[in-house]
C-alpha positions in Angstrom: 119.7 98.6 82.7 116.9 99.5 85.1 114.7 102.9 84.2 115.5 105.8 86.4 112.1 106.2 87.3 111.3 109.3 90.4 108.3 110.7 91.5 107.6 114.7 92.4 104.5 116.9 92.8 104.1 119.2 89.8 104.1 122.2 92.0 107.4 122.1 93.9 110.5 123.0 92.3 112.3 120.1 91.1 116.0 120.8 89.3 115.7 120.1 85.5 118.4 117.2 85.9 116.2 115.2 87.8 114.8 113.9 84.1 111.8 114.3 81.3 109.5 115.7 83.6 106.1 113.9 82.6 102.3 115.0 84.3 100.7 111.9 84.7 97.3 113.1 85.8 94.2 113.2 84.1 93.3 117.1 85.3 95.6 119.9 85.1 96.5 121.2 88.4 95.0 123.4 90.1 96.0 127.5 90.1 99.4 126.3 87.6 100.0 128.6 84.6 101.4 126.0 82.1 104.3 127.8 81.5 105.1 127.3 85.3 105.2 123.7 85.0 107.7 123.2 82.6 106.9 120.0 81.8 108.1 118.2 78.8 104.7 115.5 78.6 101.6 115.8 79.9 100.5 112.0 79.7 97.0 112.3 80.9 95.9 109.0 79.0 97.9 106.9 81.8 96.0 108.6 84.2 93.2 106.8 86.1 89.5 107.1 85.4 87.6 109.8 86.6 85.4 107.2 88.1 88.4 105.5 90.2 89.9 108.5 91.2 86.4 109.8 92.8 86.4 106.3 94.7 90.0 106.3 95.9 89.7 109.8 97.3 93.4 110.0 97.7 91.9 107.7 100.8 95.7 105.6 102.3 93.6 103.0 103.5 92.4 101.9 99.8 95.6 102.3 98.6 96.1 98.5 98.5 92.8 98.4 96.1 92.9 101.7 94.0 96.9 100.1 93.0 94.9 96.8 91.9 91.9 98.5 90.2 95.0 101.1 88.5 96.8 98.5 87.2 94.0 96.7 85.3 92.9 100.3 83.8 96.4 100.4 82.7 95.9 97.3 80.8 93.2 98.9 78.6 94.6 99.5 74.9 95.0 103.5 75.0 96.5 103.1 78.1 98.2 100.4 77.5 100.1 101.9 74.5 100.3 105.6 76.9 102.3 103.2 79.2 104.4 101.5 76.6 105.6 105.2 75.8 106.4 105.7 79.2 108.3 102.9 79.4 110.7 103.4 76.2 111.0 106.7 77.3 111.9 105.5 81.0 114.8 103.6 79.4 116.4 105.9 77.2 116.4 108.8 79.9 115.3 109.8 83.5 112.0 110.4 84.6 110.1 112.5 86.8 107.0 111.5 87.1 104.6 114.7 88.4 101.4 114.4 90.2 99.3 117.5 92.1 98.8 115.2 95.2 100.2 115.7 98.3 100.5 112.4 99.2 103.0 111.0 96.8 103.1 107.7 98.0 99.9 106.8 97.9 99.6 108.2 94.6 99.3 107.1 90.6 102.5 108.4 90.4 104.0 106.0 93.1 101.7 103.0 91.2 103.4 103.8 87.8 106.9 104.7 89.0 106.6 100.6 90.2 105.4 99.5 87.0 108.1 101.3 85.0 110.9 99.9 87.2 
């Protein structure tokens, strides 16, 4: 069966039914009381690096690159094993995969979403 995998930003209300609602970046966001999030996992170890996210920018035209450089970071052992999580979890229920960025996608979120489906 293939994961019900679905991406959202963390700020907008998204139902409950929409699946384990799981913050995949690194920083919390901005002016969010975590209460307000109601998020079930905050997996900041599949995030990316501090040092790609600074290059990428949230920049569409290295979207193509900041995807390739993502996905070897991902192969690294923490967050390989972060991933592997993700993944079991993505087949035994739905997943909404939350990100602060406006632009979801060009985001990690849209990378991993991929990955887990």
């Amino acid at each position: 069966m293939k994961p019900k995998v679905k991406i959202g930003r963390v700020y907008d209300d998204t139902p409950a039914q929409d699946g384990m609602r799981v913050l995949v970046d690194r920083v919390w966001p901005r002016g969010m009381k975590k209460e307000a999030a109601h998020l079930d996992q905050w997996a900041k170890e599949v995030a990316p690096s501090t040092q790609l996210r600074t290059w990428y920018g949230h920049d569409p035209a290295k979207f193509a690159e900041f995807r390739r450089r993502y996905s070897a970071e991902l192969d690294e052992p923490a967050r390989a094993q972060a991933l592997a999580e993700l993944r079991q979890l993505a087949h035994s229920k739905p997943l909404l995969l939350l990100t602060a960025t406006r632009d979801l996608e060009h985001s990690q979120a849209a990378v991993l979403a991929e990955i887990l489906r």
